[in-house]
C-alpha positions as CSV (number, residue, x, y, z in Angstrom):
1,X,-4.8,-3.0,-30.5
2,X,-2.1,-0.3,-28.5
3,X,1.2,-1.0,-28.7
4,X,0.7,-0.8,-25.0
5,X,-1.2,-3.8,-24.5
6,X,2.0,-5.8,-26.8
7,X,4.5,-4.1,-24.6
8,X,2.9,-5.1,-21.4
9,X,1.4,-8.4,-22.2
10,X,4.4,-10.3,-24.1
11,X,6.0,-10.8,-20.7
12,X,2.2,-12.1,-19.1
13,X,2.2,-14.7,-22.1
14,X,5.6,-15.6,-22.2
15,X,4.6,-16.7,-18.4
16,X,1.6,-18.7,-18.8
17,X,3.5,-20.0,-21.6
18,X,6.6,-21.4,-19.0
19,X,3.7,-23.2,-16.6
20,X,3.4,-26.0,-19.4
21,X,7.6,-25.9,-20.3
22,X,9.0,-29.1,-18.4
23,X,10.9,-27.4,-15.8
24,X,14.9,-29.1,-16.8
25,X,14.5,-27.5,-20.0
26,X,16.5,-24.7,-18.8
27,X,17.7,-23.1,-22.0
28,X,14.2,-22.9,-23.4
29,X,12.9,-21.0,-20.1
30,X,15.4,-18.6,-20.0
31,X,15.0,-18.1,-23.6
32,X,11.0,-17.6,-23.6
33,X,12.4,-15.0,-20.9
34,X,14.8,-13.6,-22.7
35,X,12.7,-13.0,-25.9
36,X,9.8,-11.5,-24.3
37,X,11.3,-8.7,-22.6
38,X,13.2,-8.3,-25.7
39,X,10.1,-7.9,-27.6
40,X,8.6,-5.2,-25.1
41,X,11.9,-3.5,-25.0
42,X,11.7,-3.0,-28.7
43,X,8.4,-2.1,-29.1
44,X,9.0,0.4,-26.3
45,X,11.8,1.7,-28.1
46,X,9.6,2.0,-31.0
47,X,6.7,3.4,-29.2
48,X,9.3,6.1,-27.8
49,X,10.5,6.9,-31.6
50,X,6.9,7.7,-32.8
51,X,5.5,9.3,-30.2
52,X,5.5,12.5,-31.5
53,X,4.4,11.5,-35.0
54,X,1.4,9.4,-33.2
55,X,-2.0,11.0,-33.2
56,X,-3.6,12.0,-30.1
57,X,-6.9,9.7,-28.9
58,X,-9.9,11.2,-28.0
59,X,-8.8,11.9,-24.3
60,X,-5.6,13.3,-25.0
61,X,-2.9,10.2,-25.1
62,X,-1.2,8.3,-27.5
63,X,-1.4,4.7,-28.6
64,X,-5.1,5.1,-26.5
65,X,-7.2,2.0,-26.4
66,X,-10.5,1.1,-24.7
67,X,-11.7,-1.5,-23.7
68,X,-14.7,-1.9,-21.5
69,X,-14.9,-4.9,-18.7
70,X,-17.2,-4.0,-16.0
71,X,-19.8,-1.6,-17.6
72,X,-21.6,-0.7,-13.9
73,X,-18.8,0.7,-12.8
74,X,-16.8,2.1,-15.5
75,X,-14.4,0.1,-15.4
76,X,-12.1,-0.2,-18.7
77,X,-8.7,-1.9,-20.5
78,X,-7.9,1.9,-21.1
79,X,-4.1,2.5,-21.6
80,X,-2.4,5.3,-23.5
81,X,0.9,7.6,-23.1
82,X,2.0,10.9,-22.3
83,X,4.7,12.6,-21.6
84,X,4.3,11.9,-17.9
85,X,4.5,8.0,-18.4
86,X,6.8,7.8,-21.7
87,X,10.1,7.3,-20.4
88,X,8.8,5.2,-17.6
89,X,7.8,2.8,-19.8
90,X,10.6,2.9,-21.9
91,X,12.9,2.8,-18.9
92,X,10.9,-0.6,-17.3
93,X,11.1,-2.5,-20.6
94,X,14.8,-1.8,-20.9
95,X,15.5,-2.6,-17.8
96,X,13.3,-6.2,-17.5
97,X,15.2,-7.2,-20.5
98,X,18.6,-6.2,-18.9
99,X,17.5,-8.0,-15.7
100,X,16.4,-11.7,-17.6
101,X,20.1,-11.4,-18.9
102,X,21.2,-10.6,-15.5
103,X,19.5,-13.8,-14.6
104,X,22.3,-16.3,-15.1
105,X,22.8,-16.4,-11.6
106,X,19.8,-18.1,-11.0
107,X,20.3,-21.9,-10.5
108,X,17.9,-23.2,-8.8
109,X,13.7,-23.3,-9.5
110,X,14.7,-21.3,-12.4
111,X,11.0,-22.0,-14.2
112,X,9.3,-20.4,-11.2
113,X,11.9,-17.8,-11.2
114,X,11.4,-16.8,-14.4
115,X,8.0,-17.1,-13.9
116,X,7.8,-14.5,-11.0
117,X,9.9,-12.1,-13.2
118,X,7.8,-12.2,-16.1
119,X,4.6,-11.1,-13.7
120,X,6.4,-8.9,-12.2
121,X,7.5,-6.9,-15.4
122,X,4.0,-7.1,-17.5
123,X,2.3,-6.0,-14.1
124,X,4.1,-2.7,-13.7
125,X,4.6,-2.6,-17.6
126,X,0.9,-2.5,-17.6
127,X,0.1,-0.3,-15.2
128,X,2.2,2.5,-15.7
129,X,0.1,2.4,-19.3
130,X,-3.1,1.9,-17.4
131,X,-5.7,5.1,-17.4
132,X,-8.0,3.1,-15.4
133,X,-7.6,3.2,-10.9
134,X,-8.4,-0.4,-10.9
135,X,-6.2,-1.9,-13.1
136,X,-3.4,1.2,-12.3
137,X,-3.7,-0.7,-8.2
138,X,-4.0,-4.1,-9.4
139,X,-1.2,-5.0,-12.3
140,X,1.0,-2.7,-9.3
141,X,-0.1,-5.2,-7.1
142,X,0.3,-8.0,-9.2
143,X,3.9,-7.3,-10.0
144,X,4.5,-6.6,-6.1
145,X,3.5,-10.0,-4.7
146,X,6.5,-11.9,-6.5
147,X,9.1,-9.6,-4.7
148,X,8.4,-11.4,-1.7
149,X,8.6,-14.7,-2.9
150,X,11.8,-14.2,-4.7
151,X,13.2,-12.9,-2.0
152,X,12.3,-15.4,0.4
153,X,13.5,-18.1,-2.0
154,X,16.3,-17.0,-3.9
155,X,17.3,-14.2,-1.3
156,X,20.9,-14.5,0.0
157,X,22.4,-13.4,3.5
158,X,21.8,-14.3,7.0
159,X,18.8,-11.4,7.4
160,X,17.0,-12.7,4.3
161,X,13.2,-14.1,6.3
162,X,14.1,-10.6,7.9
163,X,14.3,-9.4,5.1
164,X,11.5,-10.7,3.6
165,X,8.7,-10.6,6.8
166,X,9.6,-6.7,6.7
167,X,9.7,-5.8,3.0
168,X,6.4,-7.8,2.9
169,X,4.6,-6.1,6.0
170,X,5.8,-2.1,5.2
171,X,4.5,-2.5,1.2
172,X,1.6,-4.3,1.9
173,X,0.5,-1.5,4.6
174,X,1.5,0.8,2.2
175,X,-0.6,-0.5,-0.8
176,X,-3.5,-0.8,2.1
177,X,-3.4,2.8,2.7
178,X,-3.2,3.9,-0.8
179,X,-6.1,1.5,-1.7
180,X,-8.1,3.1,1.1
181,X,-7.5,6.3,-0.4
182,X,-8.0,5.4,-3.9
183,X,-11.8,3.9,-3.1
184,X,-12.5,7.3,-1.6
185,X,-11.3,8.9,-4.4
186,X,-14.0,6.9,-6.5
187,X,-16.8,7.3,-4.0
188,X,-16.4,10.8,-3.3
189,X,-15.5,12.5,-6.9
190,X,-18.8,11.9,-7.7
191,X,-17.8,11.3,-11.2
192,X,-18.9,7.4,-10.6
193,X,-15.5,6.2,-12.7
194,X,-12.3,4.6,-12.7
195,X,-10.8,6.0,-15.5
196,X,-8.5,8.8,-14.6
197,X,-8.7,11.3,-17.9
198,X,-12.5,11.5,-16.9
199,X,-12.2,12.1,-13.0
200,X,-9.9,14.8,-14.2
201,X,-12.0,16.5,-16.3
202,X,-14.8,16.1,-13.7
203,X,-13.1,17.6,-10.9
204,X,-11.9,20.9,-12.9
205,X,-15.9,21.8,-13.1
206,X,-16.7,20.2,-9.7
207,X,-13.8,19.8,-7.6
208,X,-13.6,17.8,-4.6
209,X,-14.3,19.8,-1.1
210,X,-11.6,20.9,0.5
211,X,-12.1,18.6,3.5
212,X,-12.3,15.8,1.3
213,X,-9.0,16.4,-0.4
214,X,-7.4,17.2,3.4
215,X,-8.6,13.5,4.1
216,X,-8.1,11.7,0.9
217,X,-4.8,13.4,0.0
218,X,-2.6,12.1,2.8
219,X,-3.4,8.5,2.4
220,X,-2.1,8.9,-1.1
221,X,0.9,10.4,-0.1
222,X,2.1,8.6,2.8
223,X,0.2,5.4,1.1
224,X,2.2,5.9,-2.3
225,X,5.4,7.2,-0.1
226,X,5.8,3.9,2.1
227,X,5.5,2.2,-1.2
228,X,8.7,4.9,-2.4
229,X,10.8,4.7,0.6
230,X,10.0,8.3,1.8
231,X,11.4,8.7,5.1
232,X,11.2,7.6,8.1
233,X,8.9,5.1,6.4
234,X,12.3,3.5,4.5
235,X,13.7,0.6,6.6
236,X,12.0,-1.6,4.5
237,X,14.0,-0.7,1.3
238,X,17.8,-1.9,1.7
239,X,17.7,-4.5,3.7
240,X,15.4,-6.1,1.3
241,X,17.6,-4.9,-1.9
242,X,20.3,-6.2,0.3
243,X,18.7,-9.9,0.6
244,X,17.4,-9.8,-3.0
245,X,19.0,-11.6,-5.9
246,X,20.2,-9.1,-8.6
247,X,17.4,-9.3,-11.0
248,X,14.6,-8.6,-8.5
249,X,16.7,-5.5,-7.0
250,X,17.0,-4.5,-10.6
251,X,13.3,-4.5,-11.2
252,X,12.0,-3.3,-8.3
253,X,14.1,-0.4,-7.0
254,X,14.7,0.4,-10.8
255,X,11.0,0.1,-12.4
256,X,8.1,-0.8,-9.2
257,X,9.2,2.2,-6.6
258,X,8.5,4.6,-9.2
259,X,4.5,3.4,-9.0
260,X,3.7,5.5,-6.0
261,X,5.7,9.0,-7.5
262,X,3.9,8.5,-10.4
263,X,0.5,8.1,-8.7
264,X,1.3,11.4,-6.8
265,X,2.2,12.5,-10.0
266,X,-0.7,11.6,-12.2
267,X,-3.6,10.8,-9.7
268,X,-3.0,13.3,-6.2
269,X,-1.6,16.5,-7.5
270,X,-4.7,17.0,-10.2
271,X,-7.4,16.1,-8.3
272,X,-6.8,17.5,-4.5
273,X,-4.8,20.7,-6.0
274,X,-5.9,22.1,-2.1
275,X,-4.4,19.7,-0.1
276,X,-1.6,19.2,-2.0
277,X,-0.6,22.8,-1.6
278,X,-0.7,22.4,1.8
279,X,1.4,19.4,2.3
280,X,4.1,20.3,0.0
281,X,5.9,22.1,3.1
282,X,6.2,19.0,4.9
283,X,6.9,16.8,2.3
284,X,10.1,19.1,1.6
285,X,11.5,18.7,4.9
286,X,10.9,14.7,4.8
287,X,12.5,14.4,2.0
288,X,15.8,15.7,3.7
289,X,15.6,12.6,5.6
290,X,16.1,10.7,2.9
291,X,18.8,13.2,1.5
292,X,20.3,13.7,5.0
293,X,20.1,11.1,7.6
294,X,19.9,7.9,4.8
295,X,23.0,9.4,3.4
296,X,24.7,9.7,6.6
297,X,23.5,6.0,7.2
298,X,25.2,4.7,3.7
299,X,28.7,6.2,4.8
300,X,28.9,4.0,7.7
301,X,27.6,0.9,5.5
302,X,30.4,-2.0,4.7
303,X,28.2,-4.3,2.5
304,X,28.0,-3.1,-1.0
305,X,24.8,-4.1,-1.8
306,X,23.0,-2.0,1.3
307,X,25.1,0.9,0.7
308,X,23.8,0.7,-2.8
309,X,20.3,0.3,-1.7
310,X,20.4,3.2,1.0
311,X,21.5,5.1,-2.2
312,X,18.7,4.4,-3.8
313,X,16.3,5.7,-1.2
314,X,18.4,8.8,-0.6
315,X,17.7,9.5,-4.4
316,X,14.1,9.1,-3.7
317,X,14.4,12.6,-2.0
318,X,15.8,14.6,-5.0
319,X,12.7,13.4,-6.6
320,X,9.7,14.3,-3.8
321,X,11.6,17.6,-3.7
322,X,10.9,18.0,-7.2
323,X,7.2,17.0,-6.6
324,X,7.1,19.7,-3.6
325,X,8.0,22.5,-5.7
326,X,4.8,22.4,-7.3
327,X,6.0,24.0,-10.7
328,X,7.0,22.9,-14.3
329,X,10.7,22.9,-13.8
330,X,10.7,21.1,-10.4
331,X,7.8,18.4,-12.0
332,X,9.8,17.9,-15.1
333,X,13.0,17.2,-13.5
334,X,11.1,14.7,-11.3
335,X,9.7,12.6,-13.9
336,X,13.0,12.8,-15.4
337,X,15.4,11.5,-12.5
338,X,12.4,9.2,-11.8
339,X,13.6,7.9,-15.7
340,X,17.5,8.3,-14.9
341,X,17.3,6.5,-11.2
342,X,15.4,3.4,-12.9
343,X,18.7,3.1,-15.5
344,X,21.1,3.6,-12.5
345,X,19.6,1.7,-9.8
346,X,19.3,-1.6,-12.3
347,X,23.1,-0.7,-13.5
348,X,24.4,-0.6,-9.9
349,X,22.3,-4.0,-8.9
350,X,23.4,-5.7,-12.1
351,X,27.2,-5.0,-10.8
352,X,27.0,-6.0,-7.3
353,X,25.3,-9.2,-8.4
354,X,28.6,-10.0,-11.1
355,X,30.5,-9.0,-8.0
356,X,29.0,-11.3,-5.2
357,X,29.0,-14.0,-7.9
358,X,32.5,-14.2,-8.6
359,X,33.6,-13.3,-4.8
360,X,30.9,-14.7,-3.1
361,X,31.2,-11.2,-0.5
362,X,29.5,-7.7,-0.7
363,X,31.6,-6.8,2.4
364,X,34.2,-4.1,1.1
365,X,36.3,-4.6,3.5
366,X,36.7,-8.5,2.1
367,X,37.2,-6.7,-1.7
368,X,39.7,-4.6,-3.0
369,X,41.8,-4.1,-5.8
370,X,39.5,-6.2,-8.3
371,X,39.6,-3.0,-11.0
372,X,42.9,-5.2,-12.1
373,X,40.9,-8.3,-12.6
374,X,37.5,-6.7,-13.8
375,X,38.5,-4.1,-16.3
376,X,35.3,-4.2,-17.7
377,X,33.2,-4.4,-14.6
378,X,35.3,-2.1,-12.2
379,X,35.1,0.5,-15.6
380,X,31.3,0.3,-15.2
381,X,30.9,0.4,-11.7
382,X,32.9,4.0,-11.4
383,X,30.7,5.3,-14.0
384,X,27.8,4.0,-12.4
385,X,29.0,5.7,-8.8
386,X,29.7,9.3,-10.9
387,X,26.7,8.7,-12.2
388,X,25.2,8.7,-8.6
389,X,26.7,11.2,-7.6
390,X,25.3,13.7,-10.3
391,X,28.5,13.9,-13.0
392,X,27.6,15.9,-16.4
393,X,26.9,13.5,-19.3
394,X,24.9,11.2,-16.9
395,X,21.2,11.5,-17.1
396,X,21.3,12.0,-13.2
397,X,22.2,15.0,-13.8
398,X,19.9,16.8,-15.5
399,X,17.3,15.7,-13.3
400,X,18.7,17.0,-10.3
401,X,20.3,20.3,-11.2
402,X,16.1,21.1,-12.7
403,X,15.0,20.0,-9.1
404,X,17.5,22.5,-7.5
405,X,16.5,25.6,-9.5
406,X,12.7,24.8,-9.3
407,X,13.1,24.1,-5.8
408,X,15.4,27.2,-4.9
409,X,12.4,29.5,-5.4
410,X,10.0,27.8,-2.8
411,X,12.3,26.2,-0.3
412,X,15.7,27.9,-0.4
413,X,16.8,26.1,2.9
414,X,15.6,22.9,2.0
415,X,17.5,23.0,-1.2
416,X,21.1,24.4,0.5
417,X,21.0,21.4,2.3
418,X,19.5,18.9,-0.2
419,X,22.6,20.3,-2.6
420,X,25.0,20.0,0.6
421,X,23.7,16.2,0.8
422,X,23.9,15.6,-2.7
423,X,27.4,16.8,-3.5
424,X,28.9,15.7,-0.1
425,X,27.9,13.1,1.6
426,X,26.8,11.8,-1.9
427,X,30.3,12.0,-2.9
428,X,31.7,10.5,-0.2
429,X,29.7,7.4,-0.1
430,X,30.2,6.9,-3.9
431,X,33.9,7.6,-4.4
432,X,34.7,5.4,-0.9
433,X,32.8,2.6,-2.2
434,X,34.9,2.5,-5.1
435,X,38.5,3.1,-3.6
436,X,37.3,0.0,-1.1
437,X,36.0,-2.3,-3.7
438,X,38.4,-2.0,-6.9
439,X,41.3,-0.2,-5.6
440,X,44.6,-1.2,-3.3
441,X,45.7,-4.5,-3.2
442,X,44.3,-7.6,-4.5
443,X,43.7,-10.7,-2.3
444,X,45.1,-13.6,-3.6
445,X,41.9,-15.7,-3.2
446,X,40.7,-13.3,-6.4
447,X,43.2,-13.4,-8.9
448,X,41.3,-15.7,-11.0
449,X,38.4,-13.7,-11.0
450,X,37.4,-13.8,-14.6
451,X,36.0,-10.2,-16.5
452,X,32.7,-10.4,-18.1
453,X,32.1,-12.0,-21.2
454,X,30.9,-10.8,-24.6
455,X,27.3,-11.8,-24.0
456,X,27.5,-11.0,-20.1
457,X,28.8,-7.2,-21.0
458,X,25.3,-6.6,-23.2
459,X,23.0,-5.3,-19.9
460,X,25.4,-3.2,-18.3
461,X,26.6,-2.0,-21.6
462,X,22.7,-1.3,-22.4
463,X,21.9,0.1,-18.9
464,X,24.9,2.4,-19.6
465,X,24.0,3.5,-22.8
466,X,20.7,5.0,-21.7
467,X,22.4,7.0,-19.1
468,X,24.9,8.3,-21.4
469,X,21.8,8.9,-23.9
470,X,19.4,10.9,-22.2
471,X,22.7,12.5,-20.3
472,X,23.7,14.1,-23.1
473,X,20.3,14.7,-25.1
474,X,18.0,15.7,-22.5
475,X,15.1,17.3,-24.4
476,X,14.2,13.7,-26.1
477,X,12.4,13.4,-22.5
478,X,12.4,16.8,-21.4
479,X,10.1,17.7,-24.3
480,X,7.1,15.3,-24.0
481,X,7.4,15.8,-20.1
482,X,7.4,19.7,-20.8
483,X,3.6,19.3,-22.3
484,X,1.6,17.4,-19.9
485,X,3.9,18.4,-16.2
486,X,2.4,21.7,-17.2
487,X,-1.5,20.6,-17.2
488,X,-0.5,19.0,-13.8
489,X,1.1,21.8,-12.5
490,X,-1.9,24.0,-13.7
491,X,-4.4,22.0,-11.9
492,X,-1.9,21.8,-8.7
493,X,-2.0,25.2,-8.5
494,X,-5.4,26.1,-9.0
495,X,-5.5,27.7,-12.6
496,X,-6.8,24.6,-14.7
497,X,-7.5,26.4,-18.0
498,X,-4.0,28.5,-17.5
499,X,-0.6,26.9,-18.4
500,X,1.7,26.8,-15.5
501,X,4.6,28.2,-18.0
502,X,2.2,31.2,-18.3
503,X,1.4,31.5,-14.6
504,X,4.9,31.2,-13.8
505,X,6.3,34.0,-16.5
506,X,4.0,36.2,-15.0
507,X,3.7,35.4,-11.3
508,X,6.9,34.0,-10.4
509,X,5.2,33.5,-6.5
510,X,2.2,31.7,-8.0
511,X,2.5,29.0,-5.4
512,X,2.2,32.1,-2.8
């Protein structure tokens, strides 16, 4: 059995496991919890480690395994790993474990809690491993439908049903649309299969008509992109994250938004290489708005947790601007910041949640001065905002500088501005947040305030660490990515059996 399979289904177990735990046994459900995502986290650390020393199954992943379910259709238990869906994996198992820690906040229905969290993390666990459409839509699906429900329970502020009735409404329209677009996917590639690797290979010797990519190819990405936050679909995004308890904002803005990038990624880009060259354009020019105009929108936010969650959707733009560029370097550094923004998003939730915990307030203007109380915490919340806002050593980083220079040779404009946003307005978002919330004087109703514990430090210490990590030794992803970004771009671009780095060496306008 794949390592794959152990990764995604100890948190599934450990939560059919919790339904027969007597629910005021509260230590042993948050330890079941606890342990499971431990478990995946380690064996996706382990996965990560041999990856390269792993042997390559008979379509071309690692740690393959295939099992079939529904013969007639071609449907299968296929799962297996790439470079395209390495560090996502590795980044969503970290970052469940970090959120069950997180967790302590939790005090009431914490069995169904845990419950909902466990689902939620084997679901996208499982399908960012899935090679199969069916189960790739459905474990997504299945780890979307507790987001709601948390967040209409153990949501917080006055907004939450808000919240919650619009969060609910925008992703399940968006998961309608890309469902529509996935079925005619399968009808229409004549391949009469599920499994991705083989509608691949199908559609480089008969690719889809050009009219059926034009059609197909827009429900995917505006489908996938509600799903994202791409603008002006993004309302949804942080006034949800703003209702949300901690762990949920954790999981989903860190691990479940990256679903629809990688589906671009992985399912859109290969198969409609057509369409998608002809919709690159305008996706660059949306993806300012989430650059631009949600930027502008954070600097005028007081609550912490919605500036932090307007971040998070601005930073969705670096990353469809890497997808727009269409070549390795642009691709690469998408899939990486995809990787970097899962660590950072979860580190910056994490924090706001010790913060409103202890203060019972997000508004900064409430805050201030609490970097004398919370050493610890005030320490990792500026490194989290330099992380934001692109500092060297960060993980964040690399991503985005690899967008700007793949994105420079296609849409200089686009990228003048997207640096302008990132540097500036990014900047001043970040470094206000932080003068407001841990700087000038302390009110007196906070001078108890007590600094994280030994125990309590561990997920922000962990979420850290793999910023710091992949900061500072980039090719442990770039590498793997490298490999299979190029057979994307190849196919994007319309020379299947040519690697993009090729093209590119030699025909620097290939997307011209």
């Amino acid at each position: 059995m794949s390592i794959l399979t152990y990764i995604a289904g100890w948190p599934l177990v450990a939560a059919l496991a919790l339904v027969v735990v007597p629910r005021n046994y509260r230590v042993v459900i948050r330890a079941i919890a606890v342990l499971a995502t431990f478990i995946s986290a380690v064996l996706a650390v382990k996965m990560f480690c041999q990856f390269n020393a792993a042997p390559v199954g008979p379509t071309g992943f690692r740690f393959e395994q295939i099992v079939p379910w529904v013969t007639s259709l071609d449907i299968n238990w296929h799962v297996g790993v790439d470079g395209l869906n390495l560090g996502l994996i590795l980044m969503g198992a970290i970052v469940a474990f970090a959120a069950a820690l997180c967790s302590w906040e939790i005090q009431s229905r914490e069995k169904e809690f845990y419950i909902l969290l466990l689902v939620m993390t084997g679901g996208i666990l499982g399908a960012f491993a899935s090679l199969d459409l069916f189960f790739f839509y459905f474990l997504h699906e299945l780890a979307l439908v507790p987001t709601f429900i948390m967040i209409g329970i153990w949501g917080r502020g006055a907004r939450k049903n808000y919240a919650t009735f619009q969060i609910t409404i925008y992703l399940s329209v968006g998961a309608l649309i890309a469902l529509i677009g996935l079925i005619a996917l399968y009808l229409q590639s004549g391949a009469n299969t599920f499994d991705i690797p083989k509608l691949i290979e199908h559609a480089k010797t008969n690719p889809l008509a050009v009219n059926v990519q034009n059609f197909i190819f827009p429900l995917l990405l505006f489908g996938f992109g509600i799903l994202v936050s791409l603008w002006p679909f993004h309302s949804w995004a942080p006034l949800g994250y703003g209702a949300a308890p901690a762990p949920t904002a954790m999981i989903h803005a860190g691990i479940l938004k990256k679903f629809g990038l990688y589906g671009l990624i992985r399912i859109a880009l290969p198969l409609m290489p057509q369409a998608a060259q002809s919709w690159m354009t305008v996706l660059s020019w949306l993806c300012l708005g989430n650059i631009l105009y949600v930027g502008w929108v954070t600097m005028r936010q007081r609550d912490l947790n919605l500036l932090i969650g307007n971040s998070s959707v601005a930073h969705m733009g670096f990353i469809f601007l890497g997808i727009a560029s269409l070549n390795l370097i642009g691709i690469t550094g998408a899939v990486f910041v995809m990787v970097a923004h899962g660590f950072l998003a979860a580190l910056t939730f994490a924090l706001s949640g010790y913060l409103y915990q202890k203060t019972g307030t997000l508004d900064m203007g409430e805050l201030g001065g609490l970097c004398r109380k919370l050493r610890f915490i005030g320490t990792a919340l500026v490194m989290a905002a330099m992380a934001g806002c692109g500092l060297p050593g960060f993980a964040n980083f690399v991503g985005e500088v690899s967008i700007f220079f793949a994105s420079w040779k296609v849409f200089p404009l686009v990228t003048v501005l997207g640096v302008w946003g990132a540097l500036v307005i990014g900047g001043i978002y970040m470094t206000r947040a932080v003068r407001r919330v841990l700087h000038g004087p302390l009110p007196e109703r906070y001078a108890a305030v007590p600094d994280a514990g030994l125990w309590r430090k561990l997920p922000y210490a962990l979420l850290l660490a793999s910023l710091f990590v992949f900061g500072c030794f980039p090719r442990l992803l770039t590498d793997p990515i490298k490999a299979d970004a190029d057979k994307i771009v190849a196919m994007a671009t319309g020379n299947p059996e040519k690697p993009a780095a090729v093209s590119e060496i030699k025909n620097p306008e290939v997307r011209n």
